[in-house]
TORKOL-4160 file (C-alpha; in steps of 0.2 Angstrom, whole numbers, padded with zeros to 4 digits, m for minus):
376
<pt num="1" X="m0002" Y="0060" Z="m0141"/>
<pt num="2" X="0008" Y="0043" Z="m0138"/>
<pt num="3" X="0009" Y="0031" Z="m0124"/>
<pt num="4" X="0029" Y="0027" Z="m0123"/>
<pt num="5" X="0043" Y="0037" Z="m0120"/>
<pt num="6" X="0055" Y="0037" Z="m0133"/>
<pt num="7" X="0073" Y="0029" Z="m0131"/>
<pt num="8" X="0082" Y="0040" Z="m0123"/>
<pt num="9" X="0096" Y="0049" Z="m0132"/>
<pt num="10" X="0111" Y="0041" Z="m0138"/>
<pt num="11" X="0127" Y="0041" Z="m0123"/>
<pt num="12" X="0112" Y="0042" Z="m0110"/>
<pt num="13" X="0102" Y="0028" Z="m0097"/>
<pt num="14" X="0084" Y="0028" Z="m0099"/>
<pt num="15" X="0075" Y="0033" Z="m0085"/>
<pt num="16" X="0070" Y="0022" Z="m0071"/>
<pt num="17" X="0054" Y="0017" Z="m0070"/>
<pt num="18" X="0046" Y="0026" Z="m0056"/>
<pt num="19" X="0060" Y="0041" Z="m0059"/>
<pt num="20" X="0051" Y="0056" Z="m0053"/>
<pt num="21" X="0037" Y="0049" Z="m0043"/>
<pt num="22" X="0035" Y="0049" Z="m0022"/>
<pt num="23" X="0028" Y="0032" Z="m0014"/>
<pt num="24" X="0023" Y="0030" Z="0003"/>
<pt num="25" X="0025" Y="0016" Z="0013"/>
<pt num="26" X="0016" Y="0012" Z="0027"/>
<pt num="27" X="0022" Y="m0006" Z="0030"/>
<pt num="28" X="0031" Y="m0008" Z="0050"/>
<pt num="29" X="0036" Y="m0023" Z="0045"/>
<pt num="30" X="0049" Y="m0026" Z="0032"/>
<pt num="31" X="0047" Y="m0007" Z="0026"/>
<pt num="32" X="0066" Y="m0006" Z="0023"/>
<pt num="33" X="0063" Y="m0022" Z="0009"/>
<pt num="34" X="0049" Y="m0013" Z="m0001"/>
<pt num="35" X="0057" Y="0004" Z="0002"/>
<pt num="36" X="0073" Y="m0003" Z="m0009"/>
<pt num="37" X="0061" Y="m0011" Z="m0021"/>
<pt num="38" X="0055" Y="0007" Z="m0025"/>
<pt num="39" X="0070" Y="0015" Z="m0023"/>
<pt num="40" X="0078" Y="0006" Z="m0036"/>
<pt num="41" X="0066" Y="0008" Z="m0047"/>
<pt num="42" X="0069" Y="0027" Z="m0045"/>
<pt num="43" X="0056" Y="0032" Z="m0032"/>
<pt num="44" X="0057" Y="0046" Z="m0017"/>
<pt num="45" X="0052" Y="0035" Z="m0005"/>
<pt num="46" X="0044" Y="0041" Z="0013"/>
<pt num="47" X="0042" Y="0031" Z="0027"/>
<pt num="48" X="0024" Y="0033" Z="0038"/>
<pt num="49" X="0024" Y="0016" Z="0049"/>
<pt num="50" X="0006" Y="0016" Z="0052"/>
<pt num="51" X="0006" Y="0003" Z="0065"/>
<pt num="52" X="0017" Y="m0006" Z="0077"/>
<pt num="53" X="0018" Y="m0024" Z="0083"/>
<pt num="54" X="0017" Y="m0028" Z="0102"/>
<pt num="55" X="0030" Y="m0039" Z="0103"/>
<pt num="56" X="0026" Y="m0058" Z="0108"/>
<pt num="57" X="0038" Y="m0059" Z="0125"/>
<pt num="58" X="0027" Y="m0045" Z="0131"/>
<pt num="59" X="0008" Y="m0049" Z="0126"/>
<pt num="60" X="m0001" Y="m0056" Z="0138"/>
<pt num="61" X="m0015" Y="m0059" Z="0130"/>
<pt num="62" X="m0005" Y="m0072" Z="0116"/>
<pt num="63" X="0001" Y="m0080" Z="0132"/>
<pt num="64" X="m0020" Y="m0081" Z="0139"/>
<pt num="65" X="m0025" Y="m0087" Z="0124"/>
<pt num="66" X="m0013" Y="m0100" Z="0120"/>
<pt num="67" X="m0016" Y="m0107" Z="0139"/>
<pt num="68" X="m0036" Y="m0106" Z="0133"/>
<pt num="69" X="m0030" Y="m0119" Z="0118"/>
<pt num="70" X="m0021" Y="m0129" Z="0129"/>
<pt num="71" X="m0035" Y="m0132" Z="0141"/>
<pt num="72" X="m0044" Y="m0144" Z="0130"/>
<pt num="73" X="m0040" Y="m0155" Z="0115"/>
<pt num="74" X="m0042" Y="m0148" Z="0097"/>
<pt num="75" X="m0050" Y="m0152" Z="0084"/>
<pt num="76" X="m0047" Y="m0140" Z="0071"/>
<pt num="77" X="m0032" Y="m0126" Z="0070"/>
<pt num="78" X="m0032" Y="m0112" Z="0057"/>
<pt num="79" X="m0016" Y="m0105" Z="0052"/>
<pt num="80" X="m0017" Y="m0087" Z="0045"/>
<pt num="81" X="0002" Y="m0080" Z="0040"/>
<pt num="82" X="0019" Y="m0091" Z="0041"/>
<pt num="83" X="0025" Y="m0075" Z="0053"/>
<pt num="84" X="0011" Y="m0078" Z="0064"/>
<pt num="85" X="0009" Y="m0097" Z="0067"/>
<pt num="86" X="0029" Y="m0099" Z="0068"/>
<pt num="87" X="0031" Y="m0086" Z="0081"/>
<pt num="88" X="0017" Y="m0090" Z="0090"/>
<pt num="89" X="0026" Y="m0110" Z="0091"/>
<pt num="90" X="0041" Y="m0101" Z="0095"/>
<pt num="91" X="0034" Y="m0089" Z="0109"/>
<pt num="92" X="0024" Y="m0105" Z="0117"/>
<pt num="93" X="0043" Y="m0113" Z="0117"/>
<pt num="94" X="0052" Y="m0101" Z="0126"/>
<pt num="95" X="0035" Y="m0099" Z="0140"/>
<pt num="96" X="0038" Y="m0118" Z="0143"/>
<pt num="97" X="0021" Y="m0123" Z="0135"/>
<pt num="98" X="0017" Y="m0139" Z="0125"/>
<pt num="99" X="0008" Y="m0131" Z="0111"/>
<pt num="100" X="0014" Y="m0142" Z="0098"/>
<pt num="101" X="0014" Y="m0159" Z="0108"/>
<pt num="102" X="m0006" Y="m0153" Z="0109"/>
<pt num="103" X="m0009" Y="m0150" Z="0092"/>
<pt num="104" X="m0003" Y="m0166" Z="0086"/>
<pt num="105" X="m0020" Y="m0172" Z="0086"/>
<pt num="106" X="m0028" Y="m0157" Z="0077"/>
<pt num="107" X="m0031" Y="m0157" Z="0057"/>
<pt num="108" X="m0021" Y="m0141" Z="0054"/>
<pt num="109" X="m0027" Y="m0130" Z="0038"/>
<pt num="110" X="m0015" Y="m0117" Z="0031"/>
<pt num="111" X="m0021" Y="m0100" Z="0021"/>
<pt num="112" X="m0007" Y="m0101" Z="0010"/>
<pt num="113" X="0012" Y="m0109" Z="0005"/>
<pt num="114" X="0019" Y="m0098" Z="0019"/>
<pt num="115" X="0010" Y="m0103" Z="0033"/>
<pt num="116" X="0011" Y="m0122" Z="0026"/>
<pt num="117" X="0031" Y="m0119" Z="0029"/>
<pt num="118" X="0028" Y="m0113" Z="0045"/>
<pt num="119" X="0017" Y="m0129" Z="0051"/>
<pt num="120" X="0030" Y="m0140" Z="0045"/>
<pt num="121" X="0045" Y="m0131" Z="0051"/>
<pt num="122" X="0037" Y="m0132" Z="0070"/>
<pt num="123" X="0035" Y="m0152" Z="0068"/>
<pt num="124" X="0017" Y="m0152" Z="0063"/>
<pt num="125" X="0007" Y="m0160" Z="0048"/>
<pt num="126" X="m0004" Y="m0148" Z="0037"/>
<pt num="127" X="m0020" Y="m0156" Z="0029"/>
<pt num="128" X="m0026" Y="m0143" Z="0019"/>
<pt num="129" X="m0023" Y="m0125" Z="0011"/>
<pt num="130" X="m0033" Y="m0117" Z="m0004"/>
<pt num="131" X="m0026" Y="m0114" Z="m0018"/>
<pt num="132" X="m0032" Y="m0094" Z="m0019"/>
<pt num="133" X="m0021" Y="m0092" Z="m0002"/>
<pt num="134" X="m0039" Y="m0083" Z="0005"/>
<pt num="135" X="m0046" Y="m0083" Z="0021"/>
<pt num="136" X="m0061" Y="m0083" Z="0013"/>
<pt num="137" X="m0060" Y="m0100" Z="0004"/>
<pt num="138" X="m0055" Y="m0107" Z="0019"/>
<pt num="139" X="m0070" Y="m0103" Z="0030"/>
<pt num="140" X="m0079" Y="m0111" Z="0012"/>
<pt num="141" X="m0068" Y="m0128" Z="0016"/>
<pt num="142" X="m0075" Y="m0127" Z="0034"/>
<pt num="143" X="m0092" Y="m0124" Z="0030"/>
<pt num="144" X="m0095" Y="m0135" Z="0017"/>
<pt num="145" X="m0093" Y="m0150" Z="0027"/>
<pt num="146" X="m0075" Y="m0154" Z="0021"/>
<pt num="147" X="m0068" Y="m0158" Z="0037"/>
<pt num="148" X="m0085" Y="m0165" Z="0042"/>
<pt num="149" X="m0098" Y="m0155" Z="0055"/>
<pt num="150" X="m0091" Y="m0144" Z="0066"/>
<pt num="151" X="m0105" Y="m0142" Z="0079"/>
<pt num="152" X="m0097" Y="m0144" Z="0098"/>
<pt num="153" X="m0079" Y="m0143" Z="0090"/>
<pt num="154" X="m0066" Y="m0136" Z="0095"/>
<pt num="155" X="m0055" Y="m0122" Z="0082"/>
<pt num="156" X="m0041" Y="m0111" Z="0086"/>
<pt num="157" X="m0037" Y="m0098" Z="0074"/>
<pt num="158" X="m0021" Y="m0090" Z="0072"/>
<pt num="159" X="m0026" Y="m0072" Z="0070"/>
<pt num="160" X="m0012" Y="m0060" Z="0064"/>
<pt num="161" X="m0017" Y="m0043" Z="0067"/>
<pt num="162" X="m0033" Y="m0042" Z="0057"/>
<pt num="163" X="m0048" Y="m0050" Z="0068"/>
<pt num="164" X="m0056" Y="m0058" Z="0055"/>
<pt num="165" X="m0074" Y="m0053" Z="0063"/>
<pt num="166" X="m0083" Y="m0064" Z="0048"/>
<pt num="167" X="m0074" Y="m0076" Z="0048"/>
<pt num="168" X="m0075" Y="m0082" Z="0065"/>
<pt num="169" X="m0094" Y="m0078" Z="0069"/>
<pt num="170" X="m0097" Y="m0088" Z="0055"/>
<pt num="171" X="m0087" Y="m0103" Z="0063"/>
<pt num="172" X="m0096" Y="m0101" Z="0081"/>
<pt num="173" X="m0113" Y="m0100" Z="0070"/>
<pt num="174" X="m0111" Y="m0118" Z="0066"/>
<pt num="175" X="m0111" Y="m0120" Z="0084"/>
<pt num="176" X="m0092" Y="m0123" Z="0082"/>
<pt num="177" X="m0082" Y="m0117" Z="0100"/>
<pt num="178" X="m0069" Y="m0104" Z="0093"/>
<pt num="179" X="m0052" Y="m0098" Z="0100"/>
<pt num="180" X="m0044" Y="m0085" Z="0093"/>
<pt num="181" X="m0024" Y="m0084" Z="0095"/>
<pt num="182" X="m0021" Y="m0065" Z="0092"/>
<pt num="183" X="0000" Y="m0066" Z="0086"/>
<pt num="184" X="0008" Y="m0050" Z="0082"/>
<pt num="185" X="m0006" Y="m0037" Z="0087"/>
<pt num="186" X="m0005" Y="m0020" Z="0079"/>
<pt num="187" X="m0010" Y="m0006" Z="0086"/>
<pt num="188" X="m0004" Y="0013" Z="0081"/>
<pt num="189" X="0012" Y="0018" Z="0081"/>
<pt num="190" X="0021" Y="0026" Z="0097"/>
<pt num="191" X="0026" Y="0040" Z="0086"/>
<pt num="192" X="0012" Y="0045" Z="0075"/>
<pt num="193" X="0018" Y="0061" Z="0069"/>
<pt num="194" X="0025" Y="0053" Z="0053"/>
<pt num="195" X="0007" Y="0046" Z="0047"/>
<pt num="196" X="m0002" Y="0064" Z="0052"/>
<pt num="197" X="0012" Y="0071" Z="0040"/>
<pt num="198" X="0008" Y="0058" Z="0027"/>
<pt num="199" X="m0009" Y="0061" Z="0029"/>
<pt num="200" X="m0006" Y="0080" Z="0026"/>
<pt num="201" X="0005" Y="0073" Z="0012"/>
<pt num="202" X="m0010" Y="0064" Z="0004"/>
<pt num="203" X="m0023" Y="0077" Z="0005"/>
<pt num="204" X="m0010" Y="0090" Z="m0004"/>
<pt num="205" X="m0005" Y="0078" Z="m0016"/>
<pt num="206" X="0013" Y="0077" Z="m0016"/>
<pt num="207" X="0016" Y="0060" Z="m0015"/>
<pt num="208" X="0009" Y="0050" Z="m0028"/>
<pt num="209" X="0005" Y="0034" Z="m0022"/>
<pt num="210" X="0003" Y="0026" Z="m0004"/>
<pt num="211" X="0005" Y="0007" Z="m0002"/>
<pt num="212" X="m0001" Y="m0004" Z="0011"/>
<pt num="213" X="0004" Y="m0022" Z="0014"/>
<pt num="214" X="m0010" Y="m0024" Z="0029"/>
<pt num="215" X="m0027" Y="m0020" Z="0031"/>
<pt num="216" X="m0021" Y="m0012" Z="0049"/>
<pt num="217" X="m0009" Y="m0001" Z="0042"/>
<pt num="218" X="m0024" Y="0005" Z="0030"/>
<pt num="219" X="m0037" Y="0007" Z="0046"/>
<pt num="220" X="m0023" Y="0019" Z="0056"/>
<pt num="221" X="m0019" Y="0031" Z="0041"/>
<pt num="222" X="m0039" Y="0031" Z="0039"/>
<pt num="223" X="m0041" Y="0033" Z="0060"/>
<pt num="224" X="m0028" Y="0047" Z="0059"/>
<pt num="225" X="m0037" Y="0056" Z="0048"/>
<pt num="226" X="m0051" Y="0056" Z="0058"/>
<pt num="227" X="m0044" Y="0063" Z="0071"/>
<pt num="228" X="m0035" Y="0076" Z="0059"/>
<pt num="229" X="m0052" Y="0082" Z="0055"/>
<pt num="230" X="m0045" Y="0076" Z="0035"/>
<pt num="231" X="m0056" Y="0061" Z="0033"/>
<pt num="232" X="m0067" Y="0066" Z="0020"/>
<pt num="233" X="m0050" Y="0077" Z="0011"/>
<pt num="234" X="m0040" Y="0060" Z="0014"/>
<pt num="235" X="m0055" Y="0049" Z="0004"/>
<pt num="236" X="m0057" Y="0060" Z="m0010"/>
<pt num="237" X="m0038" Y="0064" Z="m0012"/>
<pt num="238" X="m0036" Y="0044" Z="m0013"/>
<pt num="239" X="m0051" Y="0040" Z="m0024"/>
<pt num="240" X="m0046" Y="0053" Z="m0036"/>
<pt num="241" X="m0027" Y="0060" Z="m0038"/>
<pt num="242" X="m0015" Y="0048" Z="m0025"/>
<pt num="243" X="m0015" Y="0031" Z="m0032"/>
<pt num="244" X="m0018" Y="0019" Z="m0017"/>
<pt num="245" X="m0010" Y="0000" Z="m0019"/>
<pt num="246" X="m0011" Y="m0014" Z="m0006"/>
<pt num="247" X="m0004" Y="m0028" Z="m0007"/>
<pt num="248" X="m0021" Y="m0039" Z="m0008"/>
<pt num="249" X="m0039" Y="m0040" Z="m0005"/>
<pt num="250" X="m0040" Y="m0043" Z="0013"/>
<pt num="251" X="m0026" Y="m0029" Z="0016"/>
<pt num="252" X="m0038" Y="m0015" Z="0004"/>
<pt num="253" X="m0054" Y="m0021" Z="0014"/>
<pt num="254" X="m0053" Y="m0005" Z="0026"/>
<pt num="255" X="m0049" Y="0005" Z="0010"/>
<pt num="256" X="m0063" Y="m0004" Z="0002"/>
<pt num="257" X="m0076" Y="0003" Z="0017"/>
<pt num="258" X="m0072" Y="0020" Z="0014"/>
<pt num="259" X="m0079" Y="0019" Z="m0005"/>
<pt num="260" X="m0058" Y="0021" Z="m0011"/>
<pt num="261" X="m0054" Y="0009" Z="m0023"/>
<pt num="262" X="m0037" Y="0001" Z="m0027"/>
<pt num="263" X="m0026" Y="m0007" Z="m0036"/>
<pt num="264" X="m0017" Y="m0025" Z="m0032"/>
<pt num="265" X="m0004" Y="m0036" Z="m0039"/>
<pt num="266" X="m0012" Y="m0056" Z="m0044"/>
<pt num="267" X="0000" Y="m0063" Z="m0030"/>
<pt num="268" X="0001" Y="m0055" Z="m0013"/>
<pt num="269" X="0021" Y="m0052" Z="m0012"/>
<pt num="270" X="0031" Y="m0038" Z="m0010"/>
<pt num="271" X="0042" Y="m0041" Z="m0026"/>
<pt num="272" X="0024" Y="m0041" Z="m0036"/>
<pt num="273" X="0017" Y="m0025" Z="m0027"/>
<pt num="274" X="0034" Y="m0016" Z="m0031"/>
<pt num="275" X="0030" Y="m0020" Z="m0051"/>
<pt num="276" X="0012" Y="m0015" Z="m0047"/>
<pt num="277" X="0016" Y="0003" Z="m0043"/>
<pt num="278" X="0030" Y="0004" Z="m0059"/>
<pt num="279" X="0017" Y="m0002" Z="m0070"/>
<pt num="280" X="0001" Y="0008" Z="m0062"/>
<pt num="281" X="0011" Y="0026" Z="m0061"/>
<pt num="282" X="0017" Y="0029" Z="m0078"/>
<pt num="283" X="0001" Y="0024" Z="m0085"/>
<pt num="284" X="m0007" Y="0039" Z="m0077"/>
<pt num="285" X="0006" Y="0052" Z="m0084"/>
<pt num="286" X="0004" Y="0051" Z="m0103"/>
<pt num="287" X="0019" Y="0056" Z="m0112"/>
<pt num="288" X="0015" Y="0073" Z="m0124"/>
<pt num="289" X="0023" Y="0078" Z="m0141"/>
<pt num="290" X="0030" Y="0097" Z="m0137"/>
<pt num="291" X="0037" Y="0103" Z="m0154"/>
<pt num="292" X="0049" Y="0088" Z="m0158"/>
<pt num="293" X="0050" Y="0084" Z="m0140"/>
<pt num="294" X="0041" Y="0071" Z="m0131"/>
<pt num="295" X="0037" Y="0075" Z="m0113"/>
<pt num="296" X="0029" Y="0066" Z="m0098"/>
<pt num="297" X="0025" Y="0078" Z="m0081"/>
<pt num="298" X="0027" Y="0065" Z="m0066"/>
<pt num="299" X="0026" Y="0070" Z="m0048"/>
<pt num="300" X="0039" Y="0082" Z="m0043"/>
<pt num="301" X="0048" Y="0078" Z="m0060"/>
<pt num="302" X="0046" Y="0077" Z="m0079"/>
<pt num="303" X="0054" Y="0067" Z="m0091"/>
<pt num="304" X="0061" Y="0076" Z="m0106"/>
<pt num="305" X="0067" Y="0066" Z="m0122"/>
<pt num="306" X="0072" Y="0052" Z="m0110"/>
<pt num="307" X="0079" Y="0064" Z="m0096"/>
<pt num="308" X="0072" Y="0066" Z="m0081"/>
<pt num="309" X="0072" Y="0084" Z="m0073"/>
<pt num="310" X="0066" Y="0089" Z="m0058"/>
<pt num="311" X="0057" Y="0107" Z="m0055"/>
<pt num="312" X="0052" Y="0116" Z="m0040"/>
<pt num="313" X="0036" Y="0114" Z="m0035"/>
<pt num="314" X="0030" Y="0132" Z="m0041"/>
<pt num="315" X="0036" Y="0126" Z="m0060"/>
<pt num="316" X="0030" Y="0112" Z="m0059"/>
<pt num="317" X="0012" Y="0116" Z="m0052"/>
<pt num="318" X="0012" Y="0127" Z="m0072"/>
<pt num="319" X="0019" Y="0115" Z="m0082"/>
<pt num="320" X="0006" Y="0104" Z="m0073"/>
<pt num="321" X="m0009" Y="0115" Z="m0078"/>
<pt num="322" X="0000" Y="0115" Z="m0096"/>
<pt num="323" X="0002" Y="0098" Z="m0099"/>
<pt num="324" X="m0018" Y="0094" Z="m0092"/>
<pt num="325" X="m0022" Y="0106" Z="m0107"/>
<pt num="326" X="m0010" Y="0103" Z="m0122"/>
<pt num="327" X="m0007" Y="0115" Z="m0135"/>
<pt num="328" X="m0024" Y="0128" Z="m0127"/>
<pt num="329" X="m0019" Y="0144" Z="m0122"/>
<pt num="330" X="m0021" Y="0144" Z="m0101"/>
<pt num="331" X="m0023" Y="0161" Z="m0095"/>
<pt num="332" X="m0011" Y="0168" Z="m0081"/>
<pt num="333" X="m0026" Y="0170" Z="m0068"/>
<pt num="334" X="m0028" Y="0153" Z="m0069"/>
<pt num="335" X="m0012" Y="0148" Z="m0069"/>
<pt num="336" X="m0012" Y="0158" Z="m0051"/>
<pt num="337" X="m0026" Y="0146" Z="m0046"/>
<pt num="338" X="m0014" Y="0131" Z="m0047"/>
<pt num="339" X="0000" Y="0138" Z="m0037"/>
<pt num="340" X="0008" Y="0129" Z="m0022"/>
<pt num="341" X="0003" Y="0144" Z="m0008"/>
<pt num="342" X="m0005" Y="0155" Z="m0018"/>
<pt num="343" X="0006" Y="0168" Z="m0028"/>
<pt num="344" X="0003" Y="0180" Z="m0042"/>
<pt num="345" X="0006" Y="0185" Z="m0061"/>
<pt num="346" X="0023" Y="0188" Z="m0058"/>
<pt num="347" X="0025" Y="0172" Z="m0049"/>
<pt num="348" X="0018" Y="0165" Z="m0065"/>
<pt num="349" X="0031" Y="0174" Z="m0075"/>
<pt num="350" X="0045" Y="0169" Z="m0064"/>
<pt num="351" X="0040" Y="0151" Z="m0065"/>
<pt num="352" X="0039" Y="0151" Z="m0082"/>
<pt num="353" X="0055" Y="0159" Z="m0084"/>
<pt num="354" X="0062" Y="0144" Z="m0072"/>
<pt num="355" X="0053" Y="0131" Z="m0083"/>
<pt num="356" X="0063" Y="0136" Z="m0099"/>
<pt num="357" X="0079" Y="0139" Z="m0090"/>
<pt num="358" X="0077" Y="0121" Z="m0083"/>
<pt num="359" X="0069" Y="0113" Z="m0103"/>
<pt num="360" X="0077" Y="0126" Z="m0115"/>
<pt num="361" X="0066" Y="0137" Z="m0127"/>
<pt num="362" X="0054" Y="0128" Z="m0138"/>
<pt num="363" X="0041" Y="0121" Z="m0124"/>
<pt num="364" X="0034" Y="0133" Z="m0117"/>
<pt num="365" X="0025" Y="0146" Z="m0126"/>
<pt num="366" X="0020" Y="0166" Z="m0123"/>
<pt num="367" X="0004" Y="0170" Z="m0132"/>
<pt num="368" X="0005" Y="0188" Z="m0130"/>
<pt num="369" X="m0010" Y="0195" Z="m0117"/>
<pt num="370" X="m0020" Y="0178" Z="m0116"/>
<pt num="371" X="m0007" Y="0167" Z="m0107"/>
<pt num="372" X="0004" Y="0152" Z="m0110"/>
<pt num="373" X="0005" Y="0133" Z="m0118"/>
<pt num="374" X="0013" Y="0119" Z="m0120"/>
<pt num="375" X="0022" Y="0121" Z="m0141"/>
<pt num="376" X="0011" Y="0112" Z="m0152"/>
């Protein structure tokens, strides 16, 4: 067995990276951007918007809670995302408020570089960020004593989407007073068909990996499912088979909570979560000598001596149960099991027949009344 495709033939392109393999992507914001990131790395990509964003001119509850911050002076301001605290200045703008006049006087931590761009593009100072671009290191800056004791203070966090539950109990524990600034609220999508089809998706196993860029978005496919009555098909589909990547800790959290595990890039960007699903995929396919071929079964596609060709789904579901047992002999009957919809010996034999019009002679074999395999 070896782990690399060979170079592809001479007068051809190698295959793209992700060539043969469905992603899912279940981003509201930005979902076109990472889409193209996929696509051009060969992906079929499918589109399941898992939550949508109230907007800012319309939230009420922005608007009550940035009255609440102005009420009294503050001490302390938290800013979460760039997205979030700059629209949130923006939104205070156009409703006539003076936020950023009041939080002059405030020490203002930023999470990360982004949100520290968006303090100082909206006139403000920023005193602090970490350098893991964590929540969590944050609220270990404000608890240690860093910005000094924070009982009968006054913080406003910047929430954006997720509540941070921990983060800000921990804070009113101290006896600190906490207001929390919810910008961009998430909430499930108008249409939900597309994430119950997506979750259907999952559970069958035809796409191949499903990437978040928020914890929300990962809570709704999981909500969904609940109410599909698919919860337990959708875990166990994700923990084993569909390769699940968000695009950091605090987004896989949800996912975390349902005992799936994930993968994540080291920096939480959409450029490295992209090259996170290119390097995590074809990892999971090994590529199989057949004869003096080399062969690699993808999602709804294999890659043969550096071509890719796709198969219908009943010739790929036998090539599939081929390739998970190189060079043994698998009986027709059980070749039956593996088809999409059920099916029969015949259906079998008409896939296989398919699979060699589609390969050429010399990678699948007929072992005469026992079944078939892949050539040795």
């Amino acid at each position: 067995m070896t782990d690399v495709l060979p170079e592809a033939p001479p007068g051809t392109e190698a295959p793209l990276p992700l060539a043969g393999y469905t992603v899912a992507v279940t981003a509201a914001r930005r979902r076109e951007e990472l889409g193209a990131l996929l696509a051009r790395r060969g992906a079929r990509v499918v589109y399941a918007p898992a939550i949508r964003i109230v907007p800012l001119a319309d939230d009420t509850e922005l608007v009550a809670a940035t009255r609440e911050v102005l009420a009294q002076p503050v001490d302390l301001v938290v800013a979460t995302t760039g997205v979030g605290f700059r629209g949130w200045l923006e939104a205070a703008d156009a409703w006539d408020l003076p936020l950023v006049e009041h939080l002059r006087g405030a020490r203002v931590l930023a999470r990360g570089p982004k949100a520290r761009g968006a303090i100082r593009g909206g006139g403000l100072v920023d005193a602090w960020s970490p350098a893991s671009e964590s929540s969590a290191e944050v609220l270990e800056h404000l608890l240690s004593g860093a910005e000094g004791p924070l009982e009968g203070r006054r913080i406003a966090v910047q929430l954006h989407g997720d509540p941070l539950p921990d983060f800000v109990e921990a804070l009113r524990a101290t006896g600190a007073e906490v207001v929390t600034v919810p910008v961009y609220r998430w909430v499930l999508p108008e249409d939900v068909e597309p994430l119950r089809r997506l979750v259907r998706s999952v559970v069958a196993g035809a796409v191949d990996a499903v990437t978040f860029t928020s914890a929300p978005a990962a809570a709704s496919l999981l909500t969904v499912a609940d109410e599909l009555g698919l919860h337990a098909e959708l875990v166990a589909a994700l923990t084993d088979g569909v390769l699940p990547v968000a695009v950091g800790p605090v987004t896989a959290a949800p996912l975390t909570a349902a005992g799936i595990p994930s993968v994540q890039p080291e920096r939480a960007r959409l450029g490295a979560l992209a090259r996170e699903v290119v390097a995590r995929l074809p990892e999971r396919t090994p590529v199989l000598p057949v004869g003096e071929r080399h062969l690699q079964v993808r999602g709804h596609a294999v890659v043969l001596d550096g071509r890719v060709v796709e198969l219908a789904p009943g010739p790929m579901a036998v090539l599939r149960s081929l390739a998970a047992r190189p060079g043994t002999v698998v009986a027709k009957a059980d070749l039956v099991a593996g088809l999409p919809g059920g099916g029969d010996e015949h259906a079998v034999e008409m896939a296989v027949t398919r699979l060699r019009a589609a390969l050429g002679r010399g990678v699948v074999e007929t072992v005469v009344k026992r079944g078939y395999r892949l050539a040795a």
